[in-house]
C-alpha positions as CSV (number, residue, x, y, z in Angstrom):
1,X,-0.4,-5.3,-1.2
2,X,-1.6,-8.7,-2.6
3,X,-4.0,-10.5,-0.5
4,X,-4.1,-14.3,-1.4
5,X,-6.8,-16.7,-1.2
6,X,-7.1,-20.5,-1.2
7,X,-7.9,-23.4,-3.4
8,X,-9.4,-26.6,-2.5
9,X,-8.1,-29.8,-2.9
10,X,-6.4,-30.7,0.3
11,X,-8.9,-30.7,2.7
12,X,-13.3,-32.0,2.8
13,X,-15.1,-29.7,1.3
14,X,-17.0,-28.2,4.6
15,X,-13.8,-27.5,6.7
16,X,-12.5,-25.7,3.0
17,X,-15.8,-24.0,3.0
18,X,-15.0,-22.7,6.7
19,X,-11.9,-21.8,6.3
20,X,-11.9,-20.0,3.0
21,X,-14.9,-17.8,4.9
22,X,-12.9,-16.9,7.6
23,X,-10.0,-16.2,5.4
24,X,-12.3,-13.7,3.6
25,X,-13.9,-12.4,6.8
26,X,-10.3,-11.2,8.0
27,X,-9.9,-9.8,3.9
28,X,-12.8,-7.4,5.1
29,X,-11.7,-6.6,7.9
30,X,-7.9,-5.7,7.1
31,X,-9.7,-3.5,3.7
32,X,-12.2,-1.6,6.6
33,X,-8.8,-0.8,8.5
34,X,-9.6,-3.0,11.3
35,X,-6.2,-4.5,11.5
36,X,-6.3,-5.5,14.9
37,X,-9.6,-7.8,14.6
38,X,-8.0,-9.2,11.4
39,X,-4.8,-9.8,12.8
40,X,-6.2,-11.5,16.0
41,X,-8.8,-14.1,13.7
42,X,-5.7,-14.5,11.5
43,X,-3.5,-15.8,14.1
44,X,-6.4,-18.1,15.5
45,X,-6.4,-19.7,11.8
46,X,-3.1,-20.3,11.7
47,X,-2.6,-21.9,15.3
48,X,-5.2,-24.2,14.0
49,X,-2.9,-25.4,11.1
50,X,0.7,-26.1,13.2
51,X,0.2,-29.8,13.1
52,X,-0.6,-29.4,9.5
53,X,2.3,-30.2,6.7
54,X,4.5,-27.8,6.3
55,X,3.1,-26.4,2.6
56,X,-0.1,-26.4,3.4
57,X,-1.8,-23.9,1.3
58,X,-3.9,-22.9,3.9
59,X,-0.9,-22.1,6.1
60,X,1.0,-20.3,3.3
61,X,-1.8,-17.9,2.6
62,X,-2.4,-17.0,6.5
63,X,1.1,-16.3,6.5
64,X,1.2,-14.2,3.8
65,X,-1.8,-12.4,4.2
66,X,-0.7,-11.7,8.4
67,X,2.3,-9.7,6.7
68,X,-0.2,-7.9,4.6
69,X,-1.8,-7.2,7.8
70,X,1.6,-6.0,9.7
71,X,2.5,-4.1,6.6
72,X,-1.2,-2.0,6.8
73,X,0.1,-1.9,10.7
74,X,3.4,-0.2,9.9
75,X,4.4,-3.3,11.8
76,X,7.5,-3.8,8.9
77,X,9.7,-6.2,10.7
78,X,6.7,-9.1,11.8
79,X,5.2,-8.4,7.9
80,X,8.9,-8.9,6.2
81,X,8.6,-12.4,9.1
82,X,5.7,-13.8,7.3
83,X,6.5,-13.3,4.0
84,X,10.1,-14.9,4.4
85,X,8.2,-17.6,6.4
86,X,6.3,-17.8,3.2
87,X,8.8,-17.8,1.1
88,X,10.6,-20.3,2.7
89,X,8.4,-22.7,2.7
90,X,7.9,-22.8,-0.9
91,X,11.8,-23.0,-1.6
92,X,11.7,-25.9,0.1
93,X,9.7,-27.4,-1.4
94,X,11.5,-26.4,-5.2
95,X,8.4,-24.8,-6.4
96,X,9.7,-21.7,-8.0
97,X,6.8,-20.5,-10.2
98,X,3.9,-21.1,-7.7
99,X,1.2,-18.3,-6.9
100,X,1.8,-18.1,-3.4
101,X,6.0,-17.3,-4.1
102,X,5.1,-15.0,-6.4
103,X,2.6,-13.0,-4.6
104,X,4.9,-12.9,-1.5
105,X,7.6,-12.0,-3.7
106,X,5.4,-8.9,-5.0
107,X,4.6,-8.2,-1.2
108,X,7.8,-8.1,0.4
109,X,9.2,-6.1,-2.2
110,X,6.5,-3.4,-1.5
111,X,7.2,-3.3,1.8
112,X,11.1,-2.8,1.0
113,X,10.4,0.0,-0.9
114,X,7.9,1.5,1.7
115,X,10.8,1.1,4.1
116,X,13.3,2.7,1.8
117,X,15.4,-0.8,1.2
118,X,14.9,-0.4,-2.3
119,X,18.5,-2.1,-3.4
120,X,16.9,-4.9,-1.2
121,X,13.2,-4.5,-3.4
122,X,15.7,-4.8,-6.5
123,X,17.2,-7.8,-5.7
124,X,14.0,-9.8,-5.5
125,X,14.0,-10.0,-9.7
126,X,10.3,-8.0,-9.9
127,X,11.7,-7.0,-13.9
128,X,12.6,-11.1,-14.0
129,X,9.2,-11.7,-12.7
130,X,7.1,-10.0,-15.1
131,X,9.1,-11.0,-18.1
132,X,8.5,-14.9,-17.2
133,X,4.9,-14.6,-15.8
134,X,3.3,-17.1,-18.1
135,X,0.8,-14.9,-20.9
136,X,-2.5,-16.2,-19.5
137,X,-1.7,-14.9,-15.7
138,X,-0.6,-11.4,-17.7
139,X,-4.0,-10.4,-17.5
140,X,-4.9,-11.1,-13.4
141,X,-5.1,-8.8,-10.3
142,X,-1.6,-10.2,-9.4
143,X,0.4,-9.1,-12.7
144,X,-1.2,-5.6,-12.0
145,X,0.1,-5.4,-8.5
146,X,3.6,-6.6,-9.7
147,X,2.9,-3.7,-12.5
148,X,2.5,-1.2,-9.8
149,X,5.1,-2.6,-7.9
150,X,7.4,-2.1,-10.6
151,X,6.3,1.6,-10.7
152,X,7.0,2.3,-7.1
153,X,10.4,0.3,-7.7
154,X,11.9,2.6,-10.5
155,X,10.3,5.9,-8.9
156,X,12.6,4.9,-6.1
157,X,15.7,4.7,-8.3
158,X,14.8,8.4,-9.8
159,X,13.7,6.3,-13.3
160,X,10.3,8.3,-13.3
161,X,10.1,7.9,-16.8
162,X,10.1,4.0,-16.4
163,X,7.4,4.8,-13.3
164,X,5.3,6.3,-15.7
165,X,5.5,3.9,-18.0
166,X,4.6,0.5,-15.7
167,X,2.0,2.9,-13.9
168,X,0.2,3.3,-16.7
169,X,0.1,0.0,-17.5
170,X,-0.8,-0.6,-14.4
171,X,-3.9,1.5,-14.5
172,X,-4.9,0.2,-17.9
173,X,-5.3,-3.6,-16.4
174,X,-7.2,-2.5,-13.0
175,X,-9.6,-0.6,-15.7
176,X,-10.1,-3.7,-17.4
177,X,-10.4,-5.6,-14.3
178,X,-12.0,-3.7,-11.9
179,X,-13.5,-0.8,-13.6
180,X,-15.5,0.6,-10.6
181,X,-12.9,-0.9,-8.3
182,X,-10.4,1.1,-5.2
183,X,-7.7,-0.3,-7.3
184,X,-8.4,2.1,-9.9
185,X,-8.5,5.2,-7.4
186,X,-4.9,3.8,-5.7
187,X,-3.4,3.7,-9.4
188,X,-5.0,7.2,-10.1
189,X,-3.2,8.5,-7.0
190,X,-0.2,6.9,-7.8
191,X,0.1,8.7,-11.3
192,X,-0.8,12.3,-9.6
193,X,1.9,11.5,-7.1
194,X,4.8,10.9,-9.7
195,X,3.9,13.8,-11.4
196,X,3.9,16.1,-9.2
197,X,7.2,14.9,-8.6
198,X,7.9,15.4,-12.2
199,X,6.6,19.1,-12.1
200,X,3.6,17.9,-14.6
201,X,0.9,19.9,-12.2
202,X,-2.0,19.7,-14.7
203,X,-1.3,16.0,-15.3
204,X,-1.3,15.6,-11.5
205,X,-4.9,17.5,-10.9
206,X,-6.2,15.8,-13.9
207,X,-5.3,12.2,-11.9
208,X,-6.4,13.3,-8.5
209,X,-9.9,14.7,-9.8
210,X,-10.4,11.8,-11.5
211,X,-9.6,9.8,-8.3
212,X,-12.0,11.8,-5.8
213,X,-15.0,12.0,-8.0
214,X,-14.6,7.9,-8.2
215,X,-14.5,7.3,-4.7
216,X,-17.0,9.9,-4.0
217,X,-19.1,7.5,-5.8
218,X,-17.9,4.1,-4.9
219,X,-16.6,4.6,-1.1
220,X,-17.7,5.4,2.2
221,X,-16.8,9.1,3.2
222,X,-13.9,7.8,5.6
223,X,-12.6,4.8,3.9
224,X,-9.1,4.3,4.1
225,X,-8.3,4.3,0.4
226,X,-9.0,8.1,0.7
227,X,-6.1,9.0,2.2
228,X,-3.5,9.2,0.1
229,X,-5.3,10.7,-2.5
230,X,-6.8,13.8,-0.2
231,X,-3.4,14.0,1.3
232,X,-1.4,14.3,-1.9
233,X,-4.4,16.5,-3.8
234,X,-3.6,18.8,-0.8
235,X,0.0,19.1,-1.2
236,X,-0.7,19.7,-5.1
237,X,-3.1,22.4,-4.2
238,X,-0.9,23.8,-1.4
239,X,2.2,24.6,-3.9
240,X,-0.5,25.4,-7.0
241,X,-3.3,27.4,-5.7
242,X,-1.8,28.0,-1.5
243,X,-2.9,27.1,1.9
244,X,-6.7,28.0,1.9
245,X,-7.5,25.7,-0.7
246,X,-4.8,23.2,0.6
247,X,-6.0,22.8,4.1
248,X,-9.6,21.2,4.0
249,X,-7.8,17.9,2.3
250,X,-5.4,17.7,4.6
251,X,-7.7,18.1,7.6
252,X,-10.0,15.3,6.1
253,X,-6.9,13.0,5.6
254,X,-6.2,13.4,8.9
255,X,-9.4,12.7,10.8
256,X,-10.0,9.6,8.7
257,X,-6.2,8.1,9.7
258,X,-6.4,8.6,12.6
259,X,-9.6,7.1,13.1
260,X,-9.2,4.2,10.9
261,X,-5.3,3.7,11.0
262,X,-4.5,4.7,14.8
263,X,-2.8,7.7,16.0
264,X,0.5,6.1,15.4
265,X,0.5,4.9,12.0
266,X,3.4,5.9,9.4
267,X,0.5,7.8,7.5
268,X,-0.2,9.8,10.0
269,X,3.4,10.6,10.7
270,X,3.4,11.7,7.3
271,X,0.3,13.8,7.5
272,X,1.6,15.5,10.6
273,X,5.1,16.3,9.1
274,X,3.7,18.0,5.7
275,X,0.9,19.3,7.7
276,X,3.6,21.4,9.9
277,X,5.1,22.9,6.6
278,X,1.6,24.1,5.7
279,X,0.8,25.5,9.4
280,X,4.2,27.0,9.4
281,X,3.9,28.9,6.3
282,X,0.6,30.2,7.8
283,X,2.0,32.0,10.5
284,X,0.6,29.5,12.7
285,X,4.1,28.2,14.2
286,X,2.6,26.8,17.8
287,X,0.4,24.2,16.1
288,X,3.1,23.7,13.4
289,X,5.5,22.2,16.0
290,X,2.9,20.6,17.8
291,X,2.3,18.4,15.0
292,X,6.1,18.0,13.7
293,X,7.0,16.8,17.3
294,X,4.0,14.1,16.6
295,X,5.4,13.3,13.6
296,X,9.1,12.6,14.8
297,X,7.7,10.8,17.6
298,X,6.0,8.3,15.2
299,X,8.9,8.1,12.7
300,X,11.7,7.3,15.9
301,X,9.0,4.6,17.5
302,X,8.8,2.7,13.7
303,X,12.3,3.2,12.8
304,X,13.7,3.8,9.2
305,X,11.0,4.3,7.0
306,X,10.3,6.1,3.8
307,X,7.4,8.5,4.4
308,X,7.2,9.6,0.4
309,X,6.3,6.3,0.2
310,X,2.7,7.5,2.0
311,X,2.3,11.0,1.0
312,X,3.7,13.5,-0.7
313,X,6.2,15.6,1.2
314,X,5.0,19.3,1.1
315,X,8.4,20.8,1.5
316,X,10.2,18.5,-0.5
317,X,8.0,19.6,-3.4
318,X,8.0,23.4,-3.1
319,X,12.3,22.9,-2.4
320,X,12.1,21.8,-6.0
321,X,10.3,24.3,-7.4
C-alpha cells in the first residue's frame, strides 16, 4: 500500500511543519504494526480539518492513508470508505492526473484484489495508468507500487507470465530506489510466491533466501514485513524438503502476527489454515483442527476474502503437484 504525504503551500509554515510530523508519526506507527495508535492520531487529524475546504490536501492524504490503515487492519469495507472518499473528492474537483487520485487508485485496487474483487481491481484502468504516468514520475516509489500492483492484478487473472514480468520490474525500481529498503524484501517474496505457483521451486528458494538474509540484516527479528516471507519460505520447504524443515518458519510467522497484527487478522487466518494442513499431515490431527476452526472463525468474522493474497496456501500447492 501507498502511504501519501503532504506538500506545503496551503497553510503557514509552522502549522504545515506540525501537521506533516504527525502525519509521519502515524507513518511509523502503521509500518511498526501499531494500527490502532495510528488509526486513533489519524482520526484526531482529520476531525481537525472538517471546517477545512473540501480538497484540502491535508484532508485527502488522512483519508487515504486511514484506508491504508483499515486495509493493514483487515478492516476492508472502512479502507475501500476512505479511498472512495478520496477519490471523490478529487473528481470533483476534475483533477484527473493528480498524485493523491492516483495513489488512491493504486490502493483501492490492492485492496480489491486482496479481497478477491479482482474484475472490480480491473476496472480501475491500473494497465491505463502506467501507460499515461508521465516519464519523469516512471522512476518514483509510486510507479513501483502500481508496478507491483499490476503483478498482483494479472496473477489473479491466471496471467503469471505477465506477473512475472511487472514483478520484476517491480523489483528492479525498488533496487534502484531503496536498495537496503523492506520494499525490496516484499518484492522478493512476491516473486518466490508466483513461482511456487508456477512450479519453479529453485527460483522460488533462490527469492526467499535472498529475502531473509536482507531482513536479517536490515529488520527487527519480529517486524511485520517478516511474515509473509517466513510463511511462504515454509510452505515452499514443507512440499520440497517436508514438515521438520517446514515448521520452525511457520511457528515464527505465527508468534510475530499475532503479536504485531492481533489474533484476528486475515494473516493469521491464513497461517492457521495452512498451518492445519502441515499438523494434519503429521499425525497431529487434535491441534490440526484446533487451528482450522481458528482459522474459519477469522475468515466468517471478515467476510469474503482472498487468503492467497497473504500466504501461500499449503494444500493448494501440494493438490497441484
Amino acid at each position: 500500500m501507498l502511504w501519501m504525504a503532504v506538500s506545503a503551500g496551503l497553510a503557514p509554515a509552522e502549522a504545515q511543519a506540525t501537521f506533516s510530523q504527525r502525519l509521519n508519526e502515524s507513518e511509523q506507527l502503521h509500518r511498526q504494526g501499531a494500527y490502532e495508535e495510528a488509526e486513533k492520531r489519524l482520526l484526531a487529524l482529520l476531525a481537525e480539518t472538517e471546517g477545512a475546504a473540501a480538497r484540502d490536501p491535508r484532508k485527502l492524504a488522512i483519508l487515504h492513508n486511514l484506508g491504508s490503515v483499515y486495509h493493514s487492519m483487515s478492516r476492508y469495507l472502512q479502507a475501500e470508505q476512505c479511498y472512495r472518499r478520496a477519490l471523490a473528492l478529487e473528481e470533483a474537483a476534475g483533477d484527473s492526473a493528480s498524485e493523491f487520485r492516483f495513489q488512491s487508485t493504486v490502493n483501492l485496487a490492492s485492496l480489491y484484489i486482496d479481497t478477491g474483487q479482482h474484475r472490480k481491481a480491473g476496472r480501475l484502468g491500473l494497465h491505463a495508468l502506467a501507460e499515461n504516468r508521465p516519464m519523469p514520475l516512471r522512476h518514483d516509489a509510486g510507479f513501483a507500487r502500481l508496478l507491483a500492483t499490476l503483478g498482483a492484478l494479472e496473477f489473479s487473472l491466471g496471467r503469471l507470465d505477465g506477473a512475472e514480468r511487472f514483478e520484476l520490474e517491480a523489483l528492479k525500481l525498488w533496487e534502484e530506489l531503496k536498495p537496503n529498503g523492506v520494499e525490496v524484501i516484499e518484492m522478493l517474496s512476491n516473486l518466490g510466491y508466483l513461482y511456487m505457483e508456477m512450479g519453479r521451486f529453485a527460483g522460488a528458494r533462490a527469492a526467499y533466501e535472498r529475502a531473509l538474509a536482507m531482513a536479517s540484516a536490515t529488520l527487527p527479528a519480529d517486524d511485520p514485513a517478516l511474515i509473509r516471507v517466513l510463511m511462504n519460505a515454509g510452505t515452499l520447504h514443507a512440499v520440497v524438503n517436508g514438515r521438520a524443515e517446514a515448521e520452525p518458519y511457520y511457528r515464527r510467522a505465527l508468534a510475530i502476527a499475532q503479536e504485531k497484527l492481533g489474533e484476528e487478522h486475515a494473516v493469521v487466518g491464513s497461517i492457521l489454515a495452512s498451518y492445519a494442513v502441515l499438523l494434519e499431515g503429521a499425525g497431529q490431527k487434535a491441534q490440526a483442527t484446533q487451528y482450522r476452526r481458528r482459522a474459519e472463525s477469522i475468515r466468517n468474522a471478515l467476510g469474503k476474502t482472498d487468503p492467497r493474497g497473504q500466504t501461500v496456501d499449503l494444500g493448494d500447492l501440494q493438490r497441484r503437484r
